[in-house]
VEXDO-883719 format. One record per residue: x, y, z of N, C-alpha, C, O in turn. Coordinates in steps of 0.1 Angstrom, whole numbers, plus 2048, in hexadecimal, padded with zeros to 3 digits. Example, Ala and Ser with C-alpha at 12.3 -4.5 7.8 and 13.67 -1.06 7.14 Angstrom:
<sites>
8847C784E87B7D384E8847DF84E88E7DF8558807EA8478897F584788180084F88680B850
</sites>
This chain:
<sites>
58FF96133593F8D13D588F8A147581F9314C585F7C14857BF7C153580F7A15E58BF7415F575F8416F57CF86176579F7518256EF70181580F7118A57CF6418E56FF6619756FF6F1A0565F5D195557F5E19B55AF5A1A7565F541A8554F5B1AF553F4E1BE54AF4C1C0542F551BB545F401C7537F3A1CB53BF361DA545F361E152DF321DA52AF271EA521F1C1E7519F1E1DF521F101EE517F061EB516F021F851FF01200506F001F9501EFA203501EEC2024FAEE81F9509EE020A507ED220D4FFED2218501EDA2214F4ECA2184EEEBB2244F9EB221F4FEEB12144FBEAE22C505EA12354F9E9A23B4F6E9B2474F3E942334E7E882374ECE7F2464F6E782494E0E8324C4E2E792584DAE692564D1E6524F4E1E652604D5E552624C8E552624C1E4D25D4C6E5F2684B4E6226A4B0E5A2744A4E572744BBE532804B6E452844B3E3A27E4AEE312854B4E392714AEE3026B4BAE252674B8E192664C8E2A2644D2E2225E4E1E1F2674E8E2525F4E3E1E2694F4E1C2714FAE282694F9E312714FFE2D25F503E382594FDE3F24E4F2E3924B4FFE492464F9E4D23B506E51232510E50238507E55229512E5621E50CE63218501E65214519E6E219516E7820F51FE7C205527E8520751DE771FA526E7D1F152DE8B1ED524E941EB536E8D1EB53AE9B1EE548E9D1DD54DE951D7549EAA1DC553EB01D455BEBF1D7556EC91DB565EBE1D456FECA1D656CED21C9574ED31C055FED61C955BEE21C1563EEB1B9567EEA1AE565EF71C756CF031C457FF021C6587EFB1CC580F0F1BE590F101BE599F151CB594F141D659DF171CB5A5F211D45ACF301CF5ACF311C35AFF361D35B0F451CA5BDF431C25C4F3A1C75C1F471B95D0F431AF5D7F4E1B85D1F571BD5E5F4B1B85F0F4F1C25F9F501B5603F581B75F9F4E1AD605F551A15FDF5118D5F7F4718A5FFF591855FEF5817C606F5E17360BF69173606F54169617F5615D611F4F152605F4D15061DF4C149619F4413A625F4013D62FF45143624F2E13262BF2612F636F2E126633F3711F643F2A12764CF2F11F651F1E117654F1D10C651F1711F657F0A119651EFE12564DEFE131652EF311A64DEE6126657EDB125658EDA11965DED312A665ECA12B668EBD13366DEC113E667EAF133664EA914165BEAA14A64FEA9148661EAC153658EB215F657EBF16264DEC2169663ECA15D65FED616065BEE5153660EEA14964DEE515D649EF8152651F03156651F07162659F0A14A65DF1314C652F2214664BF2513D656F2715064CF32152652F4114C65EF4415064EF47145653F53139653F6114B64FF6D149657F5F154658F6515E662F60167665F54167669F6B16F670F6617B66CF6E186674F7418D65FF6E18A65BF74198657F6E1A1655F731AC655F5B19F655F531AB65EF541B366AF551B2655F511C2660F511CD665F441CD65BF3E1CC671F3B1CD677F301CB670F251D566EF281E166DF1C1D1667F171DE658F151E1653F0C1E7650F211DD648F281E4639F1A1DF62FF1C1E6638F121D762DF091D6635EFB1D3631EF31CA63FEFA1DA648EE91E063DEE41ED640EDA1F4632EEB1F0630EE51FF62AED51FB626ED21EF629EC8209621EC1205619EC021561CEC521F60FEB8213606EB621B606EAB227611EA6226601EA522F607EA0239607E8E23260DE86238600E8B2265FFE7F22260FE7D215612E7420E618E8C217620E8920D61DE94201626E9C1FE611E931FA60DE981EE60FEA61EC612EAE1F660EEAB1E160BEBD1E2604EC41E35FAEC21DD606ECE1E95FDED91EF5FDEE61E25F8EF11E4602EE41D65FEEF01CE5FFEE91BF60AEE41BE5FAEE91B75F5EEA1A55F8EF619D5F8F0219F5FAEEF1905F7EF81815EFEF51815ECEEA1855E4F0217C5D7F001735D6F071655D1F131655D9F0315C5D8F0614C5CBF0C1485C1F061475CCF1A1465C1F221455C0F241325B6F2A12E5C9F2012A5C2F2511D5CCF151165D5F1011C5C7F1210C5CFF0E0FF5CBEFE0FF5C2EFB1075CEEF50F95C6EE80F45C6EDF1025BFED51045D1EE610D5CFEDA11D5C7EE51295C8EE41365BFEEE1205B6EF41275B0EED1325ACEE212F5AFEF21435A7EEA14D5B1EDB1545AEED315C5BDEDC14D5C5ED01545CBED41605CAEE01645CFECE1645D6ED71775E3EC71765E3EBB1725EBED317C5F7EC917A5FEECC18C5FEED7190602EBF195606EC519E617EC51A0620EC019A616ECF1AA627ED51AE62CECF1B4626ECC1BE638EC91B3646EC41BC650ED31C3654ED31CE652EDC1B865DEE31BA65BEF21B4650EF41AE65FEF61B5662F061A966DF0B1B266FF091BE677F161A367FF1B1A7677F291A266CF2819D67DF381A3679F4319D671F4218F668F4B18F672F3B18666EF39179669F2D171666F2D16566AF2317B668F14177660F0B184663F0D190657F05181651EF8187656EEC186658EE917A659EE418D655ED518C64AECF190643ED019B649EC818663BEC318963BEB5189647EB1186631EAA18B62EE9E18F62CE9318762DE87189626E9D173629E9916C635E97161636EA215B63BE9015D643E8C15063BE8D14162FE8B13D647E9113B64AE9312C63AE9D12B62FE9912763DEAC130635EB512C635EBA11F62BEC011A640EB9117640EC010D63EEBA102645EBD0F8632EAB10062CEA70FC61BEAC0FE614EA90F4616EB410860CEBC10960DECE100604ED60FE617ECE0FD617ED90F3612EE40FD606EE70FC617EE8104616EF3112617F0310C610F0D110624F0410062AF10102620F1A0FB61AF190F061EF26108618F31102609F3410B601F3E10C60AF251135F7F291195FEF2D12660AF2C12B5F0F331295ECF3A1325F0F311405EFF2513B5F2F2F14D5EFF2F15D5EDF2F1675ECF3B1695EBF2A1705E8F2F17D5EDF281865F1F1D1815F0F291965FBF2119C5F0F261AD5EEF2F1B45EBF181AA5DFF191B95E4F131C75EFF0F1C55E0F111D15DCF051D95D1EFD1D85C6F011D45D5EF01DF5CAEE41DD5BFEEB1E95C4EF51F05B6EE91EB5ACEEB1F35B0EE01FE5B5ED51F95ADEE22105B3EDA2145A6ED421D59BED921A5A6ECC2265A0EC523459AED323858EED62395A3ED923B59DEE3242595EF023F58FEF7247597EF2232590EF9228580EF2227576EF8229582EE8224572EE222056DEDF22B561EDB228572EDE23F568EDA24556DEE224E564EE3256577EEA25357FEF325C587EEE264583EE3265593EEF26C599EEE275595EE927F59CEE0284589EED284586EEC28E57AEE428E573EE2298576EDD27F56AED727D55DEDD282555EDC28B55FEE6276556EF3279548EF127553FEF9278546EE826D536EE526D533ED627452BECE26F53AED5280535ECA288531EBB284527EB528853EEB5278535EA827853BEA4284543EAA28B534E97288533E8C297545E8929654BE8228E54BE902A3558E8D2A8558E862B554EE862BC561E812B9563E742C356EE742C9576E7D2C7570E692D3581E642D5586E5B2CF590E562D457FE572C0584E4A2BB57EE492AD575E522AC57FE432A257BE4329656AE3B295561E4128F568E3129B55DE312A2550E372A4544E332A2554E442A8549E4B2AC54DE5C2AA54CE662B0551E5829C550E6529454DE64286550E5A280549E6C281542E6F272556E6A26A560E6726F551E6C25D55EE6425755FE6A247556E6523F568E7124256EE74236573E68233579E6023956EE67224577E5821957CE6420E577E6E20A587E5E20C591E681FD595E581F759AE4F1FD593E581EB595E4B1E95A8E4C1E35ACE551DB5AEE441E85BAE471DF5BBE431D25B4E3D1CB5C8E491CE5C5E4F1BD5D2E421B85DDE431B35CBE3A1BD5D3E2A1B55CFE211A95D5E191A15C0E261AB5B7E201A45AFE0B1AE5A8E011AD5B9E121B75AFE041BF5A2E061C559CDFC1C859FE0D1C6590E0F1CF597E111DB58DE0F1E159EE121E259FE111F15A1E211F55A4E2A1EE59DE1F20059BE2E2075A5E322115ABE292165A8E3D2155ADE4422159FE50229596E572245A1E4D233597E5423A599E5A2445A5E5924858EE6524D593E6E25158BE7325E57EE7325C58FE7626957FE7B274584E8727958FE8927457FE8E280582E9528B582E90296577E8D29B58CE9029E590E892AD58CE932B558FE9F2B3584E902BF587E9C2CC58CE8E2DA584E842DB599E8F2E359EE8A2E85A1E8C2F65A7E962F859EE872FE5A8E9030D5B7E8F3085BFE993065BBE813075CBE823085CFE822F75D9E882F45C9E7E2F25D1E7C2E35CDE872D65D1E862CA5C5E922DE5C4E9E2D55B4EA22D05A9E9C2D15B9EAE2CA5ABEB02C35B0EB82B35B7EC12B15A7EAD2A45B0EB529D5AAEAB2935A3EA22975AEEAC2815A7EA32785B2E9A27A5BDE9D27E5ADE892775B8E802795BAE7426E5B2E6C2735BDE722685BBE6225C5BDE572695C5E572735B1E4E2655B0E442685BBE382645BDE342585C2E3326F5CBE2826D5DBE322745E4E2D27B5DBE3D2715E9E442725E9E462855DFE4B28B5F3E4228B5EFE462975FBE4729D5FFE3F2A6600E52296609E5D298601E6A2A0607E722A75F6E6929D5EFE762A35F2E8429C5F2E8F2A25F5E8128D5FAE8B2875E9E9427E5E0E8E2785EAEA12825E0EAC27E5DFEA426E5EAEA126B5D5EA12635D1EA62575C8EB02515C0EAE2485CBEBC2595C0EC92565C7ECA2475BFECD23F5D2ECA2435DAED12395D7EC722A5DBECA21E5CDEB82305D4EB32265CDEB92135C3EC02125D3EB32085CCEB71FC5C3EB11FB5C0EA51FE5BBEBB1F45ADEB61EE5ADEBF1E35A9ECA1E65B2EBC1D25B8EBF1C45A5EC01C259DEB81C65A3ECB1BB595ECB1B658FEC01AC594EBB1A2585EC01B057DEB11AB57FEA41B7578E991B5586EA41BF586E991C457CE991C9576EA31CC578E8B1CC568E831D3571E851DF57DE871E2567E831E4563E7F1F9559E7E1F6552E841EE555E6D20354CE6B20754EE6A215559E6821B53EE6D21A53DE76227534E6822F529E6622C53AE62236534E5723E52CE5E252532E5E25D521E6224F518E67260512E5C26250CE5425B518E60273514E55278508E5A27F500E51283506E682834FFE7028A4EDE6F2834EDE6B2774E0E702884D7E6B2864D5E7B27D4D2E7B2714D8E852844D6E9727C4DAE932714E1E8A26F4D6E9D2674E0EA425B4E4EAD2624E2EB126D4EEEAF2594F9EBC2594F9EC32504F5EBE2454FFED224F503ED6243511EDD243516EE324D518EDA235521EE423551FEEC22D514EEE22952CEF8227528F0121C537EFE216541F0021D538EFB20B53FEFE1FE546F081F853EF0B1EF551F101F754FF1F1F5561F1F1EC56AF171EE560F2A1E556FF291E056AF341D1560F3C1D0573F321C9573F391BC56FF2E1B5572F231B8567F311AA560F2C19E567F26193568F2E18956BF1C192577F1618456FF23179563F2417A575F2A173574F2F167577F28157572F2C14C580F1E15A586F1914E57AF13149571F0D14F57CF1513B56CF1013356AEF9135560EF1135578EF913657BEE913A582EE214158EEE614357EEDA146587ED515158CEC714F583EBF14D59AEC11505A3EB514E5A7EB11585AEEB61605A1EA61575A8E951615A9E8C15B5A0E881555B9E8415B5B9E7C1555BCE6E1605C7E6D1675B1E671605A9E5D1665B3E5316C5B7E4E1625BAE4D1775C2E411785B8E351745ACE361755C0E2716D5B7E1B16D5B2E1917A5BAE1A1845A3E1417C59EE0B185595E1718858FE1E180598E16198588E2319E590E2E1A059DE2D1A2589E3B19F586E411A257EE4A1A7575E4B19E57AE541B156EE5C1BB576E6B1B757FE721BD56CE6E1A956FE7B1A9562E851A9557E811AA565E901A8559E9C1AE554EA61A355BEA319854CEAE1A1544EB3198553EBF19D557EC01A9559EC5193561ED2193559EDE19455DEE819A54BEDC18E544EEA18B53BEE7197537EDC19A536EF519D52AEF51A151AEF719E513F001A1519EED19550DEE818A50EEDF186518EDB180501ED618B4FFEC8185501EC61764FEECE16D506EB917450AEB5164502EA8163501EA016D4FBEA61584F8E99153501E8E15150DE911504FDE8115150AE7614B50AE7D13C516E7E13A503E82130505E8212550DE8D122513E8C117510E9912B515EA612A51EEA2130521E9B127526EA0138530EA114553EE9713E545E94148541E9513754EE9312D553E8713455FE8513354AE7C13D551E6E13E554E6513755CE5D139549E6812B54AE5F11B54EE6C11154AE78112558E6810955BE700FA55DE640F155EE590F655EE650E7564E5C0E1572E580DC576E4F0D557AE660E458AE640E158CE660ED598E680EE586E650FA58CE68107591E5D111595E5E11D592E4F109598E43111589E3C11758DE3211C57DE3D117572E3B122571E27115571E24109570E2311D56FE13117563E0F11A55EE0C12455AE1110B54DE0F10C54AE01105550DFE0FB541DF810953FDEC10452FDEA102526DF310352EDD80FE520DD70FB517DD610950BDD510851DDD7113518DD4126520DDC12E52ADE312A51ADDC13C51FDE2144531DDB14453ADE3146535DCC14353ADC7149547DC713F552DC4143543DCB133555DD212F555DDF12D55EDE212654FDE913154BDFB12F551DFF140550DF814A557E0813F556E1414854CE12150540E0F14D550E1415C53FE1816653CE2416F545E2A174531E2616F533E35177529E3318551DE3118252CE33190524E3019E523E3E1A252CE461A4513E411A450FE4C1AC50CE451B6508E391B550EE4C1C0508E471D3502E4F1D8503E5B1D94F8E451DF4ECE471E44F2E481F54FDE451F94E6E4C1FB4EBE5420B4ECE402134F5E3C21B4E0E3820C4E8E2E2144F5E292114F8E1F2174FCE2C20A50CE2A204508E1E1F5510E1C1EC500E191F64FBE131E74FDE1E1D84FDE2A1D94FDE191D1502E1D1C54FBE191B44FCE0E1AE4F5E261AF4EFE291A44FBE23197507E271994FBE1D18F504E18188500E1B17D4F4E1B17B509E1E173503E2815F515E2215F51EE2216650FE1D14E521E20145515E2213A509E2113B520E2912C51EE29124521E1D11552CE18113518E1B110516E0F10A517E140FC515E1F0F851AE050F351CE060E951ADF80E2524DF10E150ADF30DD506DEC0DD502DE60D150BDDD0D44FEDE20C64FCDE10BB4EEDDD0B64EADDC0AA4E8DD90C24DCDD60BF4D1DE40CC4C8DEB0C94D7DE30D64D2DEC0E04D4DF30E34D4DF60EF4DADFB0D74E3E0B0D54EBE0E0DF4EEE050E64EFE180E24F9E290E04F6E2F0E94EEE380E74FCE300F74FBE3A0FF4FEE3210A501E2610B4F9E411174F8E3D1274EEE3212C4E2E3412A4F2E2A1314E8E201374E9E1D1434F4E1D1494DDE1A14B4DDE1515A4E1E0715F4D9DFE1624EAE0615F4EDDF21664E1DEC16C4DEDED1784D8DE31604D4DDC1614C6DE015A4BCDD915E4C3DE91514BCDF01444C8DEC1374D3DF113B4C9DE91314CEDEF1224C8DF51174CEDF610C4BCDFB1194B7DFD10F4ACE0E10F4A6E141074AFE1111F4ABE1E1224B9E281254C2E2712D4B7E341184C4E3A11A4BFE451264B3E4A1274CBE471304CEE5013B4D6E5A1394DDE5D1424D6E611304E4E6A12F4DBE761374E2E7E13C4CDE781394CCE881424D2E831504D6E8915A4D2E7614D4D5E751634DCE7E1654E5E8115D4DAE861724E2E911794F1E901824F1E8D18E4F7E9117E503E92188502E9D192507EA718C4FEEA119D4FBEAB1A7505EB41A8510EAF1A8505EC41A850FECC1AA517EC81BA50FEC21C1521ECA1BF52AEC51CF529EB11CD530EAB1D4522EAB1C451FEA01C452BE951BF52EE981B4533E8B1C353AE811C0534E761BA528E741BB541E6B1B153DE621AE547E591AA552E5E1A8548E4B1AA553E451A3554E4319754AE4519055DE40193561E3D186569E2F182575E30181563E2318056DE1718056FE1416C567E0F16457CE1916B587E1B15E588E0D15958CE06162585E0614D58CDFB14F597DFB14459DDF014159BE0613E5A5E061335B7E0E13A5BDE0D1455B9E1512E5C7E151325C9E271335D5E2C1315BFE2E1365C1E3F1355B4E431335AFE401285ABE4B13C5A0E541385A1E6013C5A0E631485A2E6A1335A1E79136594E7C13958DE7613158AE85143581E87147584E9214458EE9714A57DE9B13857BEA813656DEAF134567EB212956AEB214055BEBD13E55CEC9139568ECE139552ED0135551ED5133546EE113F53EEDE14854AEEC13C547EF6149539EF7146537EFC13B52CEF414E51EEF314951AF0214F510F03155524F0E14D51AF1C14D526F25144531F2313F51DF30145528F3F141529F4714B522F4B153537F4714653CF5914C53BF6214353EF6E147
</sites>
């Protein structure tokens, strides 16, 4: 049995330098959070895993977060949906509900799991906005979290730390003005943030949690965009990092302009652009938007590093592979 590793990672939170109105730092929800229960599948059905145990406390991973969503996951430690995370609605002593339908089309019975929390606001930057990005009395003149929502439109929700006389001090989503705290909210591993300073300094934070162990890791992609995060703490190439397979949904064509696209960002918020091509005169592989004919597959995906992903078919599973050993 391997025992779970933990790490730490050092981010720069790139400042302006004086030189720009803001800087952009791409960011990822790395590490895990410690597992709070583990069992095996006994049966899968619908929406709910029954679990070959009855030692759950009833209730005990129903929480959600202040946007609605949930605050606790399956994560599938052994068998062909190895590395998928599935999230919680409900459990009674021996059963989950979960968020997805018709499980027992995944062929579940018999693996191994684990039953985590999401890493939250306050986990990755503290409560108290403990590595000091730029806070204010107003959205204006504070540093700014983007989570892109998981619609597939590109649009964002975003996030500062307020310091207030009258209206508080505390993390806040921009637009909501309820004055309601989002220290709690989720952040499901792999999710992108980008980190908008407005401040001329860098900053740093630190990264820190348990080490995914699972040899692979599963996302399966909504159409349109997506801003998802390196899971491992270790850089992946475009050719290693499982955004192209050939059975994994990724819609590769003879151009950028019917293929999948993949945007890395740059600190001015501009954007590195690669899909994978499939050409018949200008071959086979990763290419840079606006090269066809120089393959890129070493390009690096940065360990803590984000990126988008704009889908243009009807289902992409994103499965990496873990680039170390335990």
């Amino acid at each position: 049995m391997v025992t779970q590793p933990v790490g730490i990672s050092k981010v720069t939170i790139k400042g302006t330098g004086g030189v720009r109105t803001a800087s952009f730092t791409p960011l990822s929800v790395t590490y895990e959070q410690s597992a709070l229960f583990s069992g095996t599948v006994a049966s899968a059905s619908g929406n709910t895993l029954t679990l070959s145990t009855s030692s759950m406390s009833a209730d005990a991973y129903a929480g959600t977060d202040p946007n609605g969503d949930p605050t606790h996951y399956v994560l599938l430690n052994s068998g062909d949906q190895e590395g998928l995370t599935l999230e919680i609605t409900g459990n009674t002593t021996n059963a989950l509900t979960l968020t997805s339908n018709n499980l027992e089309s995944l062929s579940l019975a018999g693996a191994s799991v684990e039953i985590l929390a999401h890493a939250t606001l306050a986990d990755l930057f503290g409560a108290d906005n403990t590595y000091g990005l730029t806070s204010g009395s107003s959205v204006s003149s504070s540093d700014l979290i983007y989570v892109m929502q998981a619609d597939g439109s590109g649009s964002w929700n975003s996030y500062f730390y307020l310091t207030h006389p009258l209206d508080g001090t505390g993390w806040r989503r921009v637009g909501d003005t309820s004055g309601s705290d989002y220290a709690a909210l989720s952040l499901p591993l792999d999710s992108g943030l980008l980190i908008r300073r407005i401040a001329a300094a860098d900053t740093s934070i630190y990264l820190k949690g348990s080490v995914k162990k699972t040899a692979k890791h599963k996302r399966v992609l909504v159409d349109g965009f997506s801003l998802v995060g390196n899971p491992f703490p270790k850089e992946m190439n475009l050719g290693a990092c499982g955004i192209y397979a050939a059975d994994n949904g990724y819609v590769s064509g003879s151009s950028h302009t019917n293929s999948d696209r993949v945007f890395v960002i740059a600190e001015d918020g501009t954007c590195d652009s690669f899909y994978y091509q499939t050409h018949p005169f200008e071959g086979t592989g990763w290419r840079r938007i606006g090269d066809s004919s120089t393959d890129v597959s070493s390009e690096l995906i940065p360990a803590t590093s984000s990126f988008y992903i704009q889908h243009r078919g009807t289902g992409l599973t994103w499965n990496p592979t873990r680039p170390y050993s335990l």
